[in-house]
C-alpha positions, 0 to 999 in steps of 0.5 A: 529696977528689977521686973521691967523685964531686962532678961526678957528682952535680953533672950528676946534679942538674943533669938532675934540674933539666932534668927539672923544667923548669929551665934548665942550664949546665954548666961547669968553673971553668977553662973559666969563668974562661977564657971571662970573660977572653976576654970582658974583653978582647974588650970583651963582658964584659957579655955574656958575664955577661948570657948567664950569668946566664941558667939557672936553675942554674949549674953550675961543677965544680972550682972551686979545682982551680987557685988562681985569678989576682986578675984572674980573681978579680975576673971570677968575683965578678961572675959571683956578683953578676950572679947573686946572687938571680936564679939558684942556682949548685951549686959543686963543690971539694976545697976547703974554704970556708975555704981559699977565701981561697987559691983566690982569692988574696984573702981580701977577693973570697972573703969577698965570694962567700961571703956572696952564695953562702951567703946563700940557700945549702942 
């Protein structure tokens, strides 16, 4: 539920990580979804993904706050493909993985972002 503190502990993991030497982006799934638009429609998508897929760790905060247009869901399974066993990704939501069909608005793209994210999840 929101204020148990999900993006404190989120930049507390991520400093720890900065600390062991990691590589560490932040962000909010709003501003990402956003970005990866701009991206899509400037034609620099791939760049934008390749940039991305850079850290070691990846972290995207309150991801199903908003629900997520099919467009944007689609961008953000991309992002977990070009990722998927080349980097860790800590997702915080209030969400439940089982209300992520709604956060997507496709069961079929969060089933697919599941089993990448959850494959070598702890």
């Amino acid at each position: 539920p929101p204020g148990v503190g999900k993006t404190h502990l989120s930049i507390a993991l991520g400093r720890e990580a900065i600390l062991a030497g990691y590589t560490v982006q932040f962000t909010t799934a709003t501003t990402l979804v956003a970005g990866l638009a701009k991206a899509h429609g400037e034609r620099r998508l791939d760049e934008k993904l390749l940039a991305l897929a850079k850290p070691k760790l990846l972290i995207v905060d309150e991801l199903g706050y908003l629900p997520l247009e099919p467009d944007a869901a689609h961008l953000f399974f991309q992002l977990v493909s070009r990722r998927y066993e080349s980097g860790a990704m800590l997702i915080t939501s209030n969400r439940s993985v089982a209300e992520w069909g709604t956060v997507f608005a496709d069961p079929v793209v969060a089933t697919a972002i599941l089993d990448r994210l959850l494959h070598h999840s702890h």
